[in-house]
TORKOL-4160 file (C-alpha; in steps of 0.2 Angstrom, whole numbers, padded with zeros to 4 digits, m for minus):
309
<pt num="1" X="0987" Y="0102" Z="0330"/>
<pt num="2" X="0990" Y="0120" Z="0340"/>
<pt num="3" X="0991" Y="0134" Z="0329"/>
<pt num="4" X="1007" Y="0144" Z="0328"/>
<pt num="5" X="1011" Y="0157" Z="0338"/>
<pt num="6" X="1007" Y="0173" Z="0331"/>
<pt num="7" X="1022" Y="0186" Z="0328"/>
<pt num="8" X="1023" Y="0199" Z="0339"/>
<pt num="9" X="1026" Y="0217" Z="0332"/>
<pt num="10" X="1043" Y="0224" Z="0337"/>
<pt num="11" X="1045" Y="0243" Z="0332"/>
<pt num="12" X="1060" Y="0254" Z="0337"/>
<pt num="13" X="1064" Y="0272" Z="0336"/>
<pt num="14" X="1082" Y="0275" Z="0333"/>
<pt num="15" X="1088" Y="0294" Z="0334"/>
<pt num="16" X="1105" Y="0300" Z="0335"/>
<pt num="17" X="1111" Y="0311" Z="0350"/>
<pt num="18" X="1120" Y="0325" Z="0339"/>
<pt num="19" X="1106" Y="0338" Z="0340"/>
<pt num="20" X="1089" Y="0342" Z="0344"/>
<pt num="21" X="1074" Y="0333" Z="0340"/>
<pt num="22" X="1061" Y="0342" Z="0326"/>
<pt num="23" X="1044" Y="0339" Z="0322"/>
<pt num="24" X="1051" Y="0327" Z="0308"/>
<pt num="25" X="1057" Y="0315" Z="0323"/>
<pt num="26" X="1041" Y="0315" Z="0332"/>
<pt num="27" X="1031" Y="0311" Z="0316"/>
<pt num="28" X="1043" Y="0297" Z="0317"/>
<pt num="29" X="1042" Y="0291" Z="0335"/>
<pt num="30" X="1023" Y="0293" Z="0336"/>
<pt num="31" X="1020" Y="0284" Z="0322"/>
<pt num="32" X="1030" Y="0270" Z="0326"/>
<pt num="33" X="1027" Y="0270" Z="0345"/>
<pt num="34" X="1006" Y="0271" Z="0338"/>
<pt num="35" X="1007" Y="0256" Z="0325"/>
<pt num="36" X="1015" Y="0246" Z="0339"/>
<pt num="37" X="1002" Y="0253" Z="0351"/>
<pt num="38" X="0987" Y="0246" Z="0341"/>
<pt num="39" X="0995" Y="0230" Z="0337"/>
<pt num="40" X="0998" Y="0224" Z="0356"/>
<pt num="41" X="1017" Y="0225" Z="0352"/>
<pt num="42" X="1033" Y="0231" Z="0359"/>
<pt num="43" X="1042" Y="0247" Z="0356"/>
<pt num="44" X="1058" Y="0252" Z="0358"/>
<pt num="45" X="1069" Y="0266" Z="0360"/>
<pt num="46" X="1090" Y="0266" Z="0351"/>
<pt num="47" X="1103" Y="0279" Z="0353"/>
<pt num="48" X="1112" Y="0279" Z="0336"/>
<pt num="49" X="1127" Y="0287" Z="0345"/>
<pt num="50" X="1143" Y="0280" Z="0333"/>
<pt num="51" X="1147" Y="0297" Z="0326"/>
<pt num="52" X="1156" Y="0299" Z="0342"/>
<pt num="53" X="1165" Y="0315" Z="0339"/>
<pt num="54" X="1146" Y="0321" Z="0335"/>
<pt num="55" X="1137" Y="0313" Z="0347"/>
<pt num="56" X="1133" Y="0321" Z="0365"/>
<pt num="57" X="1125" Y="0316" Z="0383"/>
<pt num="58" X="1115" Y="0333" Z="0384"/>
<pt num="59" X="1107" Y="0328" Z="0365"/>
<pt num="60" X="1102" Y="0311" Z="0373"/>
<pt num="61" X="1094" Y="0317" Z="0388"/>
<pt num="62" X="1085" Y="0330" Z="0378"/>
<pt num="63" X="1078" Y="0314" Z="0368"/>
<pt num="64" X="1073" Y="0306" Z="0384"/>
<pt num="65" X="1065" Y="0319" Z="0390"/>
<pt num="66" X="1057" Y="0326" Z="0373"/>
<pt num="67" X="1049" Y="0307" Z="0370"/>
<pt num="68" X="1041" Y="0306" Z="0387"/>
<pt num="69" X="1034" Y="0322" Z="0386"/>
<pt num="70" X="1025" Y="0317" Z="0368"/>
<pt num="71" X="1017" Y="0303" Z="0379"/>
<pt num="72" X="1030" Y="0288" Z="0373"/>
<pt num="73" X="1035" Y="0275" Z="0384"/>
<pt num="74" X="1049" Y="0261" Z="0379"/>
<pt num="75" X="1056" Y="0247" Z="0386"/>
<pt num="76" X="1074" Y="0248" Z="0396"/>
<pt num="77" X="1087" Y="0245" Z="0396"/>
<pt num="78" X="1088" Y="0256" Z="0378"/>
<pt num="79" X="1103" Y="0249" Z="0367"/>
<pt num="80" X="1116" Y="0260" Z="0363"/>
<pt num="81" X="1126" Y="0257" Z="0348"/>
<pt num="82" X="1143" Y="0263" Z="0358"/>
<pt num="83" X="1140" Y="0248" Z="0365"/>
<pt num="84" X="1139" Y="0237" Z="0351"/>
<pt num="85" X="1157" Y="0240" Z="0343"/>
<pt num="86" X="1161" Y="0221" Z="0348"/>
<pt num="87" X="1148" Y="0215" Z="0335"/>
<pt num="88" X="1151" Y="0225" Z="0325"/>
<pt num="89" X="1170" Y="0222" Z="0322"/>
<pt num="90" X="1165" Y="0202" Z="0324"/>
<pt num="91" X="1154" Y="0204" Z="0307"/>
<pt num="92" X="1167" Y="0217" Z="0297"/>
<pt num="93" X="1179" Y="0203" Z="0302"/>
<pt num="94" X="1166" Y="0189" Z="0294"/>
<pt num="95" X="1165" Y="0199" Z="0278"/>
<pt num="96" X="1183" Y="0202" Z="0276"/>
<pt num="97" X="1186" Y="0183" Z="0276"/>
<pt num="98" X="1177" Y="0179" Z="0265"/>
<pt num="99" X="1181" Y="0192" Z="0251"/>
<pt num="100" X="1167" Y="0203" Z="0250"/>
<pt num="101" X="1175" Y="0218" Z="0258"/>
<pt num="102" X="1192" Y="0229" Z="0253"/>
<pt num="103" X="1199" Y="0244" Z="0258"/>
<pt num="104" X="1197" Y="0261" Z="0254"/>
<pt num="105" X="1209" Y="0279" Z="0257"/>
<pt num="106" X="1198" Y="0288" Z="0245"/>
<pt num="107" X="1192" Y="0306" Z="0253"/>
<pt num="108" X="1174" Y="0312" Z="0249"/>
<pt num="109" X="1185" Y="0325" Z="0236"/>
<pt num="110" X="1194" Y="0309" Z="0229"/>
<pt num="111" X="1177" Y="0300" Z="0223"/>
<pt num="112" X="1170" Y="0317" Z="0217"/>
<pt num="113" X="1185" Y="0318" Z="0206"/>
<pt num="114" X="1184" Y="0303" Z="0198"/>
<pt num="115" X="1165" Y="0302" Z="0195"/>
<pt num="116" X="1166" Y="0318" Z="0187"/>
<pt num="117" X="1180" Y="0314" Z="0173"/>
<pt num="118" X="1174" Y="0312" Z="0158"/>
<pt num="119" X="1159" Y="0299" Z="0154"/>
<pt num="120" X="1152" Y="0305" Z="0137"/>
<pt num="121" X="1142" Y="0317" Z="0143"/>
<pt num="122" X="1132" Y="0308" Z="0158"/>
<pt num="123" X="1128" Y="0312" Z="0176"/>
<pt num="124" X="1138" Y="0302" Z="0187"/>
<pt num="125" X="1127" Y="0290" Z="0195"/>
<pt num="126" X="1119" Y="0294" Z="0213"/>
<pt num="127" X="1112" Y="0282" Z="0227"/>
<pt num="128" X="1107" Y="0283" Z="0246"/>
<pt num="129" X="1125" Y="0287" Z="0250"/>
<pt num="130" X="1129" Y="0298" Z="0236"/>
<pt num="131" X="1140" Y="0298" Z="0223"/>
<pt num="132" X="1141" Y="0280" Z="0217"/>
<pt num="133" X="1158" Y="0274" Z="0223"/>
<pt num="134" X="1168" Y="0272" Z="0204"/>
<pt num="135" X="1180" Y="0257" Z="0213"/>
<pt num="136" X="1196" Y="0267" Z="0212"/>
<pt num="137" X="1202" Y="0255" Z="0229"/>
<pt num="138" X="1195" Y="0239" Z="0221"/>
<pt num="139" X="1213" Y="0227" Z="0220"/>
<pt num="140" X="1223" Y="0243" Z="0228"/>
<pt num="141" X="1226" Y="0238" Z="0245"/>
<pt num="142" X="1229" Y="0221" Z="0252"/>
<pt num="143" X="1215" Y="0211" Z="0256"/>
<pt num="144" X="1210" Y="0195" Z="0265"/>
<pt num="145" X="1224" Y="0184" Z="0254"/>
<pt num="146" X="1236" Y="0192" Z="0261"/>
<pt num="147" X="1229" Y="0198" Z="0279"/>
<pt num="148" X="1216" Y="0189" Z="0292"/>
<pt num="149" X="1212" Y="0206" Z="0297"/>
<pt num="150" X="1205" Y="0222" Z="0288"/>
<pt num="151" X="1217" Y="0238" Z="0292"/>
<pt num="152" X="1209" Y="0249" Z="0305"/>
<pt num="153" X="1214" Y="0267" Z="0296"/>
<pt num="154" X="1205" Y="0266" Z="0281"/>
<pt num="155" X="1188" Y="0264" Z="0278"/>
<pt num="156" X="1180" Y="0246" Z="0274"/>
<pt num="157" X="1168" Y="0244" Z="0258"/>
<pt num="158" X="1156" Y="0231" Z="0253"/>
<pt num="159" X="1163" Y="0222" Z="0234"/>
<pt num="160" X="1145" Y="0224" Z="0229"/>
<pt num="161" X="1150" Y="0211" Z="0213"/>
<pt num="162" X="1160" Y="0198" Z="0225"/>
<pt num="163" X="1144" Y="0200" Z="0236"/>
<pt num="164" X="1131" Y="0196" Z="0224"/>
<pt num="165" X="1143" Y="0179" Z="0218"/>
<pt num="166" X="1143" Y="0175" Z="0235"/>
<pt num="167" X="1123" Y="0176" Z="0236"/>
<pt num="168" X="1122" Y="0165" Z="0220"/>
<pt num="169" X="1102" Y="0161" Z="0214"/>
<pt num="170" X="1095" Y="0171" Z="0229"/>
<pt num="171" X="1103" Y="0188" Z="0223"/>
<pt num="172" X="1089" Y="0187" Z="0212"/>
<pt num="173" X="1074" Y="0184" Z="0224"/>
<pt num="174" X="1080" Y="0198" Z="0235"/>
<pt num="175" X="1066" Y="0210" Z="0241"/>
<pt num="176" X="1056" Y="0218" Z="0255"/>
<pt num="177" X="1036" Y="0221" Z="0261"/>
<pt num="178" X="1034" Y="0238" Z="0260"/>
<pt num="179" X="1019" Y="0245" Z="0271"/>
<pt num="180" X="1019" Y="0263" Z="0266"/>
<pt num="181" X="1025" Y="0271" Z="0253"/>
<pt num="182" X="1040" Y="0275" Z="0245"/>
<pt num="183" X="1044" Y="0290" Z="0236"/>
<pt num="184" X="1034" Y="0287" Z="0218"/>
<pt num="185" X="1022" Y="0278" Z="0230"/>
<pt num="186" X="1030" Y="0259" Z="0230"/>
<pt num="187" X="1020" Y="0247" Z="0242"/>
<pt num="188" X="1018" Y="0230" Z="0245"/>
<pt num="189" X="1033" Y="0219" Z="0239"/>
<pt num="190" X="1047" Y="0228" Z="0233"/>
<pt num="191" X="1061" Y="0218" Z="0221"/>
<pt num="192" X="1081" Y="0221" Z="0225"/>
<pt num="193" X="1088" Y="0216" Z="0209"/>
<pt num="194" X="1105" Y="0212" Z="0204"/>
<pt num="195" X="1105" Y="0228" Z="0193"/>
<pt num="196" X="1097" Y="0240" Z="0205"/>
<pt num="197" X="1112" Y="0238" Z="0217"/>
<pt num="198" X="1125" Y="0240" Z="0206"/>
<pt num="199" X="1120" Y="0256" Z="0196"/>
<pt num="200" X="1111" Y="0265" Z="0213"/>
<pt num="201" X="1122" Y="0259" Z="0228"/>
<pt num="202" X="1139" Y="0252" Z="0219"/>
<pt num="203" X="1154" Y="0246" Z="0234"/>
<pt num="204" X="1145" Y="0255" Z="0249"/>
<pt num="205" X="1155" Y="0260" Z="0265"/>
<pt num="206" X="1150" Y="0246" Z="0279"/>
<pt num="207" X="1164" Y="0253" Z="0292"/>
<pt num="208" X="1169" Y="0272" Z="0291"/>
<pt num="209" X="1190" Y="0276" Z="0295"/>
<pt num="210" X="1191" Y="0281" Z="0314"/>
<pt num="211" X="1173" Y="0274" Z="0315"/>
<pt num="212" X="1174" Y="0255" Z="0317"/>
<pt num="213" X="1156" Y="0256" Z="0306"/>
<pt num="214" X="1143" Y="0263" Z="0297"/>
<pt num="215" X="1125" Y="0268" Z="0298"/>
<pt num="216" X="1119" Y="0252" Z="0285"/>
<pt num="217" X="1129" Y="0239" Z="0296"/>
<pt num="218" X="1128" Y="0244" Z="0312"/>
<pt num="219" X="1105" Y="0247" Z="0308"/>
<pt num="220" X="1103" Y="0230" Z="0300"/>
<pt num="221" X="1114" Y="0221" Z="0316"/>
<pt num="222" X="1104" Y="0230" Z="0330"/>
<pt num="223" X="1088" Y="0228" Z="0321"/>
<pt num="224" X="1091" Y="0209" Z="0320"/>
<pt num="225" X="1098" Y="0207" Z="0339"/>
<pt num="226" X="1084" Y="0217" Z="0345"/>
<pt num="227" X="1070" Y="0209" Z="0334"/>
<pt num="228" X="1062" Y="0221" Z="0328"/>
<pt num="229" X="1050" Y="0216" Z="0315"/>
<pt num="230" X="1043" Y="0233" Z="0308"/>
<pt num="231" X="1054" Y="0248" Z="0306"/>
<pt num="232" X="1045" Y="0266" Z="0303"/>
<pt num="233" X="1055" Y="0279" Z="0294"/>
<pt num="234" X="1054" Y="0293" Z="0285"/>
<pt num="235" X="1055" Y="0290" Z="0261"/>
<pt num="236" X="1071" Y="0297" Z="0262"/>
<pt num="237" X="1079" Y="0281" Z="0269"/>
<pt num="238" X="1066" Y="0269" Z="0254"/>
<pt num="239" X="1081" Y="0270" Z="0243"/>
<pt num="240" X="1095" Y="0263" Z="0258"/>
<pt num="241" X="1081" Y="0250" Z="0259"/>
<pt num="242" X="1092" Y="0240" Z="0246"/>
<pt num="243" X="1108" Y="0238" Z="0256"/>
<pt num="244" X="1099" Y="0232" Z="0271"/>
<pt num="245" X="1090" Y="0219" Z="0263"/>
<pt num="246" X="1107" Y="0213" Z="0254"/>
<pt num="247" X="1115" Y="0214" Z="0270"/>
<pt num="248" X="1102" Y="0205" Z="0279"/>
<pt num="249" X="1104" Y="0190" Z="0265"/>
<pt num="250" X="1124" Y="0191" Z="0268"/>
<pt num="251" X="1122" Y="0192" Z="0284"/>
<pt num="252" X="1110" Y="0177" Z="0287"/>
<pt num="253" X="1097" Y="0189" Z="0296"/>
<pt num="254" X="1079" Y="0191" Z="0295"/>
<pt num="255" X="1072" Y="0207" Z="0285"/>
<pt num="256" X="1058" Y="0216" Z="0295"/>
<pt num="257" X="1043" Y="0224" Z="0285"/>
<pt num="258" X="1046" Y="0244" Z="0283"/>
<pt num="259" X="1035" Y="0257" Z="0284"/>
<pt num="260" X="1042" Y="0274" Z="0275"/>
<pt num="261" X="1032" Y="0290" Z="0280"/>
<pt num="262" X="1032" Y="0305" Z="0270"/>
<pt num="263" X="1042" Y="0319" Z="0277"/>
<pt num="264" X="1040" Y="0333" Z="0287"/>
<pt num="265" X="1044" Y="0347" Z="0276"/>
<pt num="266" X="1046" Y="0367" Z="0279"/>
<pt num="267" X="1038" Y="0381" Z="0271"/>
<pt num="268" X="1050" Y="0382" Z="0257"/>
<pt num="269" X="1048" Y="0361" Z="0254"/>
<pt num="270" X="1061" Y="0358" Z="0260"/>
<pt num="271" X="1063" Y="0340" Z="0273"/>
<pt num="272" X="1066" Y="0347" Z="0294"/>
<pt num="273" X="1085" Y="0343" Z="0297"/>
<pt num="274" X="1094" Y="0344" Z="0315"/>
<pt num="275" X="1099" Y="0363" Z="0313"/>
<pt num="276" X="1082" Y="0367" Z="0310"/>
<pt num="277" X="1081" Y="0373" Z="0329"/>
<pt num="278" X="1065" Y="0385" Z="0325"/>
<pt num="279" X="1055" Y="0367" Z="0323"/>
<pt num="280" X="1064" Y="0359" Z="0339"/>
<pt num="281" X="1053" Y="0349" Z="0350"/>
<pt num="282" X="1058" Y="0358" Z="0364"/>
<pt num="283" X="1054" Y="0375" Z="0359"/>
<pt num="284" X="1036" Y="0370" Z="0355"/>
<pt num="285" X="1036" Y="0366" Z="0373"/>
<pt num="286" X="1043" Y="0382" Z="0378"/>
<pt num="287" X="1031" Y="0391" Z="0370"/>
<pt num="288" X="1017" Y="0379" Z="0380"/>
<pt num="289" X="1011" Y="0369" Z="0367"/>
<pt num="290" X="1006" Y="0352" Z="0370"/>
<pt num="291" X="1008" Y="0334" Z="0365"/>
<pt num="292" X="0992" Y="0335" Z="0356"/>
<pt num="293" X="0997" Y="0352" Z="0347"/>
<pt num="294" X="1012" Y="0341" Z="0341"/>
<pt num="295" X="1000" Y="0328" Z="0336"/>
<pt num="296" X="0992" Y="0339" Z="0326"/>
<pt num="297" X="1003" Y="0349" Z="0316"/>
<pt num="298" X="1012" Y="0332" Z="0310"/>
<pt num="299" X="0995" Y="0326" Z="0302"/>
<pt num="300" X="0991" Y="0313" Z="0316"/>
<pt num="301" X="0977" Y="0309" Z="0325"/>
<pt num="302" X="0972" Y="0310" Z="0342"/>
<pt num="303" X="0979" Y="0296" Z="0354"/>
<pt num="304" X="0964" Y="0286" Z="0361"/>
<pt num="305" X="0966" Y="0279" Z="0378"/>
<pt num="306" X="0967" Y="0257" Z="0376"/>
<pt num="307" X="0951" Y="0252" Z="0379"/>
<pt num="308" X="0945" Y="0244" Z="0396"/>
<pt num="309" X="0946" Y="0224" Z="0396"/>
């Protein structure tokens, strides 16, 4: 009997076009583009660009340009989630039917009023997204009884207790292989209980108002139609880990193995964000460093040339 196939290694990079990318990014990418590198895989390039009224052509050229001078190379065509809207609206509209999402007109000052009233003295709970929602649209708003479709002005959530009836006996198998490291060090499998998603994530946001949908829904549907089968990113996203994976179980797609890097951090501690410009890619190279100085200063090793067949 012939052997199965083995799997081929799928990485992706997936940057947002809405700035400049810092050392942070290119930890990232190189680590991602190295792992798939040494496994004979693929790697691919994404422009998360749904944050439209953010999101500019001169920030993705910059990335274009920025990758190939680190030495990446990916294959084309690269996806771009602008492009994507379709299935993305096709999967909201699959949730909605079947109960597991409701609408929202809560502002960000709206839930931070409500989670700070009174709750005998204790912190309002926080997740990957924030402020745990405190379900103040929950029943407010018509929902799929009384409309096929969701309403396109208001923001969509995920019923996170509706979700977890609709998984039955597998909401309590739900977990992930984790390859690096979260941030008190998690590795190998990683449990997403019941309990954990409903005290660290609550009703999370799958579609954003004037946005048509979110970071979580739109990273576990273009991970899936790509197949990408190991995603690399930095600990600050170990916690967002949970939503994919229930998503993915909703959702009927496969969960890739994760790799969370540590983070690239300033002087003062503090994690490289987009404004950080001082720590921009393409300063560096104004100043004539190299792809190897890059390497460097993000803790990696020299890239070896593949070896002669």
């Amino acid at each position: 009997m012939c052997c199965a196939a083995a799997e081929t290694t799928v990485e992706r990079f997936a940057p947002s076009p809405t700035g400049p990318l810092h050392l942070g990014h290119a930890f990232s990418a190189l680590t991602g583009h190295d792992a798939a590198r040494a496994a004979g895989g693929r790697f691919l390039l994404r422009i998360e660009d749904i944050d439209r009224a953010r999101a500019r052509p001169e920030w993705e050229a910059a990335i274009f340009e920025d990758l190939a001078w680190l030495g990446l190379a990916w294959e084309e065509p690269v996806l771009r989630q602008s492009d994507r809207l379709p299935a993305y609206r096709d999967a909201l509209l699959g949730l909605w039917r079947r109960g597991l999402l409701f609408a929202c007109s809560c502002t960000r000052r709206d839930i931070e009023a409500a989670a700070s009233a009174p709750q005998e003295g204790a912190e309002p709970p926080r997740g990957p997204d924030g402020l745990v929602y405190p379900g103040t649209c929950r029943g407010r708003w018509p929902g799929p009884a009384e409309r096929t479709e969701p309403p396109g002005d208001m923001a969509l959530r995920l019923d996170m207790e509706a979700a977890l009836r609709a998984l039955g006996p597998r909401a309590d198998t739900l977990g992930f292989t984790e390859l690096g490291a979260g941030p008190e060090g998690e590795s190998g499998h990683i449990p997403v209980t019941p309990d954990a998603l409903r005290a660290t994530c609550g009703d999370i946001v799958l579609a954003r108002r004037g946005m048509g949908t979110s970071y979580h829904l739109s990273v576990v549907l273009d991970d899936a139609a790509q197949g990408v089968t190991h995603v690399t990113r930095g600990r600050d996203l170990f916690e967002a880990t949970r939503i994919h994976v229930l998503l993915q179980a909703l959702l009927g797609l496969t969960v890739p193995r994760y790799r969370h890097h540590r983070l690239i951090r300033d002087a003062e501690g503090k994690r490289l964000a987009k404004r950080d410009d001082a720590r921009a890619i393409r300063l560096y190279r104004a100043e004539g460093a190299t792809p190897e100085d890059i390497r460097r200063m993000v803790g990696l090793a020299p890239l070896t040339p593949p070896s002669a067949p």
